[in-house]
VEXDREN-2710 file (C-alpha; in Angstrom, 1 decimal):
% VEXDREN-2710
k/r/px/py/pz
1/UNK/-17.9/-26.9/-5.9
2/UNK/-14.0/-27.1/-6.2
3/UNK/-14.2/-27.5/-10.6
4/UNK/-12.9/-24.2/-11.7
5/UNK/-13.8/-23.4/-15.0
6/UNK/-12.0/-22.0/-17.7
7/UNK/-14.7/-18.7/-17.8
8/UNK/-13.5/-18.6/-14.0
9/UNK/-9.8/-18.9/-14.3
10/UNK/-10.0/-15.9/-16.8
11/UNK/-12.0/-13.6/-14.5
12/UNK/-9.6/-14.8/-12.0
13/UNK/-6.5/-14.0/-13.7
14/UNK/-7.5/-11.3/-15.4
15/UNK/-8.4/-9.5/-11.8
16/UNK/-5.1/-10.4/-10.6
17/UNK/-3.1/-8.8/-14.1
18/UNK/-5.4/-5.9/-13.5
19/UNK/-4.7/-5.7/-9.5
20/UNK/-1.0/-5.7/-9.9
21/UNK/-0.5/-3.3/-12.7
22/UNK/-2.8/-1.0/-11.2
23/UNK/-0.9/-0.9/-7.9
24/UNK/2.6/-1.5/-9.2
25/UNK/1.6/1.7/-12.1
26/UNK/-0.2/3.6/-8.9
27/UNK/3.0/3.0/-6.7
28/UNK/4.9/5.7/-7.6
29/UNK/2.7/8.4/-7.6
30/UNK/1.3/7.5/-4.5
31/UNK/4.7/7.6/-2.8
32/UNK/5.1/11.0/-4.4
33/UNK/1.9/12.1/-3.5
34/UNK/2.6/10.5/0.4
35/UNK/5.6/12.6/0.9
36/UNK/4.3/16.1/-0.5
37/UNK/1.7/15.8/1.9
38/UNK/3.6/14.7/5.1
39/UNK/6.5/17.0/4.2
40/UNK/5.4/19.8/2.8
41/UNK/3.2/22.8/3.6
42/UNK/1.6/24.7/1.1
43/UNK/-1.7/26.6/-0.1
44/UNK/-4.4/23.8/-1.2
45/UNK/-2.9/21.3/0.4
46/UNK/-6.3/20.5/2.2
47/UNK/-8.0/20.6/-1.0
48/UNK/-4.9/18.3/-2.2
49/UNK/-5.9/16.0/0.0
50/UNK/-9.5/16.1/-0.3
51/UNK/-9.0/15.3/-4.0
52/UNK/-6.8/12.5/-2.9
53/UNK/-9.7/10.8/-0.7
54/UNK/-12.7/11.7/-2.9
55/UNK/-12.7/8.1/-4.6
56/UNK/-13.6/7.0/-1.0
57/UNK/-16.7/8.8/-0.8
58/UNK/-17.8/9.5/-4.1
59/UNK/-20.5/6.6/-5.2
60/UNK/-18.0/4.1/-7.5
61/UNK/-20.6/4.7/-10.3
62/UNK/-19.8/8.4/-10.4
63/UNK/-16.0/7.6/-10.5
64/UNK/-16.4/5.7/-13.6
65/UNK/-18.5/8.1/-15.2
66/UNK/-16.0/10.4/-14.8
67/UNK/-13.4/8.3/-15.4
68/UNK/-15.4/7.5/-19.1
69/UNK/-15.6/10.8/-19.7
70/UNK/-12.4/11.8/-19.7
71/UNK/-10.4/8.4/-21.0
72/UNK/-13.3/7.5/-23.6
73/UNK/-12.4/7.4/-27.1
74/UNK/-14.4/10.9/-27.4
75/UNK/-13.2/12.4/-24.0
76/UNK/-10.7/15.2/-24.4
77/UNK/-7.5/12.8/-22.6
78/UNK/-9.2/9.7/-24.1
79/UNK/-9.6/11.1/-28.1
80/UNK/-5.7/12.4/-28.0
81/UNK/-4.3/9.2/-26.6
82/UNK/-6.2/6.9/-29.2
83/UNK/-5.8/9.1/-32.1
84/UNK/-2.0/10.2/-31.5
85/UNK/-1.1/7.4/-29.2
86/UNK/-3.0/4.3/-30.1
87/UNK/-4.0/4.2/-26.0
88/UNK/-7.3/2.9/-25.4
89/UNK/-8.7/2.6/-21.7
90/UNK/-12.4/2.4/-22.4
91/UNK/-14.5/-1.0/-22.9
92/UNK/-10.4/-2.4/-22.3
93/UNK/-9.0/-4.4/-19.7
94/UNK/-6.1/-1.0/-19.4
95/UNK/-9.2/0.7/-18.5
96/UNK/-10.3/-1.4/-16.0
97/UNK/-6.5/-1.4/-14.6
98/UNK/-6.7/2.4/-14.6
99/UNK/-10.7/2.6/-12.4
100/UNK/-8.7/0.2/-10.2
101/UNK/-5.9/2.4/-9.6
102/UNK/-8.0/5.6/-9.3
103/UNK/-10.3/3.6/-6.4
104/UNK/-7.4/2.2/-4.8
105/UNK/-5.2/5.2/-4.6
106/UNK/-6.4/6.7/-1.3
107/UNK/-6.0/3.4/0.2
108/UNK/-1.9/2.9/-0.8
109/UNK/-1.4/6.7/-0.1
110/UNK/-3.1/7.1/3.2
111/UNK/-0.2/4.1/5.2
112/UNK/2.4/5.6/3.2
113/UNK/1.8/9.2/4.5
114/UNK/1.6/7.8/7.7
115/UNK/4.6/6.2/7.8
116/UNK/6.6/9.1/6.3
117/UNK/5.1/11.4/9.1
118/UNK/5.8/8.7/11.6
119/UNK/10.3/9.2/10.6
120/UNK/11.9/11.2/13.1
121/UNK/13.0/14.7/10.9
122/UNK/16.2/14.7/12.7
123/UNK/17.4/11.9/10.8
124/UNK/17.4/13.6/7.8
125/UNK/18.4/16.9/8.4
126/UNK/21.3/14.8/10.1
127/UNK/21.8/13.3/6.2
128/UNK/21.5/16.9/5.1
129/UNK/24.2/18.1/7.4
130/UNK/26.9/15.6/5.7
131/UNK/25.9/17.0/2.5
132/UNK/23.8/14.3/0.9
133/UNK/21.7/16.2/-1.7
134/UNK/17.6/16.2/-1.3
135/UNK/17.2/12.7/-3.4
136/UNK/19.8/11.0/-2.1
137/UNK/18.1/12.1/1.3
138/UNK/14.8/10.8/0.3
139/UNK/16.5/7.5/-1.5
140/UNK/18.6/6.5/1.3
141/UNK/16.8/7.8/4.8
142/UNK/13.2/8.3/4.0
143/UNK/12.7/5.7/1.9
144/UNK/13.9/3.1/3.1
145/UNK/12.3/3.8/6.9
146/UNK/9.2/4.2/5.4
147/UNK/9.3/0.8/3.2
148/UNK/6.7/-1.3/5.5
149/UNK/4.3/1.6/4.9
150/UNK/4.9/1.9/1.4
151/UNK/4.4/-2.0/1.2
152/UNK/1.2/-2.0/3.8
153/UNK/-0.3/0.6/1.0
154/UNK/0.9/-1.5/-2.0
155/UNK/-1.1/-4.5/-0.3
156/UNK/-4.2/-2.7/0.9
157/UNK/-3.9/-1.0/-2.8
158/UNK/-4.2/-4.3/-4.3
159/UNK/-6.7/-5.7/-2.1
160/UNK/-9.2/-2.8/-3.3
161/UNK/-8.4/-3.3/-6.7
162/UNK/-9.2/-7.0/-6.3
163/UNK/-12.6/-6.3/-5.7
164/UNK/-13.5/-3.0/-7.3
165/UNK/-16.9/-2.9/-9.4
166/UNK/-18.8/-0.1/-9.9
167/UNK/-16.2/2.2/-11.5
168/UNK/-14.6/-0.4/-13.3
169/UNK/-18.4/-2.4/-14.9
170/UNK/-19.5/1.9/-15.4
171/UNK/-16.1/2.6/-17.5
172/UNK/-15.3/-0.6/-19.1
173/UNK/-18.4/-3.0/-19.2
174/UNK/-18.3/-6.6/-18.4
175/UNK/-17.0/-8.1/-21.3
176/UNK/-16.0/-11.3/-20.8
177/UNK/-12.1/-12.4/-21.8
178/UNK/-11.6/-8.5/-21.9
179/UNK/-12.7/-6.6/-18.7
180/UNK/-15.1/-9.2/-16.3
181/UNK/-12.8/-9.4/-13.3
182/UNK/-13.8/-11.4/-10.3
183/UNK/-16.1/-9.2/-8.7
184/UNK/-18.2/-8.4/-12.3
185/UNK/-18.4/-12.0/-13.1
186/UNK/-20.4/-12.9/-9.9
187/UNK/-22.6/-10.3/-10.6
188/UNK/-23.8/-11.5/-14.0
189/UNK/-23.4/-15.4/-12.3
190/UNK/-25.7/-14.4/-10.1
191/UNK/-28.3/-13.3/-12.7
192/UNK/-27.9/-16.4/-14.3
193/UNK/-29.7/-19.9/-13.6
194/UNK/-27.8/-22.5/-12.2
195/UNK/-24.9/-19.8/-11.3
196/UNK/-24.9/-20.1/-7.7
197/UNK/-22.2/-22.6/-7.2
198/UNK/-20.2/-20.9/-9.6
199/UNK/-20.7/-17.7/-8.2
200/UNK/-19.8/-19.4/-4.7
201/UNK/-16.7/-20.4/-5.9
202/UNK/-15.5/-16.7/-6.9
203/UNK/-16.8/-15.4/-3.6
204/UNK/-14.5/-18.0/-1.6
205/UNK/-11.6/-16.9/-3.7
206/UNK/-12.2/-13.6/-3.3
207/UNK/-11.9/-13.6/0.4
208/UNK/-9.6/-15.4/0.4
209/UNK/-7.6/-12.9/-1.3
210/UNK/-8.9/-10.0/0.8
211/UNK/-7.6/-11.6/3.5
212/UNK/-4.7/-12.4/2.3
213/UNK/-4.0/-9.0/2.0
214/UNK/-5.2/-7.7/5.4
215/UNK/-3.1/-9.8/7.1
216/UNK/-0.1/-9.0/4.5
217/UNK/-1.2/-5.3/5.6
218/UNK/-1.5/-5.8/9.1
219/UNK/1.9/-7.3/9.3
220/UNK/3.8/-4.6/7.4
221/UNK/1.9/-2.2/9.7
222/UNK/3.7/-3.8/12.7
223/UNK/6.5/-3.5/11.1
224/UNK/6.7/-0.2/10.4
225/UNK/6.3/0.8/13.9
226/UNK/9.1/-1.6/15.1
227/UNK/11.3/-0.5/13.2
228/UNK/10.5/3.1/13.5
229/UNK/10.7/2.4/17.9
230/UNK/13.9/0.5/17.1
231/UNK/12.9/-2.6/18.0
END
């Protein structure tokens, strides 16, 4: 039950590469994206957000359809990036990296937003008073008092990419060695005979990782609010 095999370790790997460049590529943005929303007020912000969320109600299917679309060698981002840039997402293990950042991005925005809404204004308007300019506000207050947010989103980010399927098998297939993460090699395990213990295996490795994660989460959560209390 314990005999990983090779096939295994790849899909293993291979969701792991795809997990942490997803959320260390989705990172930034979604800090970005975290602030505007807490900080700012402006017209379509509700829409903004909506757009923001979508991957979290939309049927995974559709998101990769969409996602193929658009990034596939004839899709109007996907045809300039291979034929000027030598990019290729589709039927790729990038691709798959990008369908798991798009699913997990609501999920590493959403405890990031909180936490920035969570800081307490006056702390940097006090940092504007002295003259600090916006970024160094943002670098040096905001930041850094929202860091266990950031890093509960990074974690709950990663989790979701860990175990995305349906845009990622719509966009970039199953192809073993290239694109079959963990969650598309149990699927075609469990089509095949004799698959089950294999397929048990992934499955006990996957939550394991999951709740790995959640925990991970959970604790940065605390975090965050102790620190933002003072305690």
């Amino acid at each position: 039950m314990l005999d990983i095999s090779p096939a295994e370790w790849t899909a293993i790997l291979l969701s792991l590469r795809v997990a942490v460049i997803a959320t260390l590529v989705a990172t930034p943005f979604g800090i970005a994206l975290a602030w505007l929303l807490a900080r700012k007020d402006f017209w379509g912000k509700s829409v903004l957000d909506a757009v923001v969320h979508l991957p979290l109600v939309l049927p995974p299917v559709v998101t990769g359809y969409l996602l193929l679309l658009t990034f596939g060698r004839k899709g109007l981002v996907g045809g300039f990036l291979a034929d000027y840039l030598g990019i290729v997402f589709a039927f790729r293990w990038t691709g798959a990296a990008l369908a798991c950042g798009v699913m997990s991005f609501p999920l590493l925005v959403r405890p990031m937003r909180l936490s920035i809404e969570a800081i307490d204004r006056r702390l940097e308007q006090a940092a504007d008073t002295l003259g600090a300019a916006p970024w160094k506000v943002f670098f040096t207050v905001t930041l850094p008092l929202a860091l266990p947010g950031v890093l509960a989103g990074m974690v709950l980010g990663f989790a979701k990419a860990i175990g995305e399927f349906g845009a990622t098998i719509t966009f970039v297939s199953n192809i073993p060695g290239e694109t079959q993460t963990i969650s598309s090699a149990i699927y075609s395990l469990i089509q095949t005979p004799d698959g089950d213990a294999a397929a048990g295996r992934l499955v006990i490795i996957s939550i394991v990782l999951a709740m790995g994660a959640l925990i991970a989460a959970e604790w940065f959560a605390r975090r965050a609010t102790q620190r933002l209390h003072g305690n």
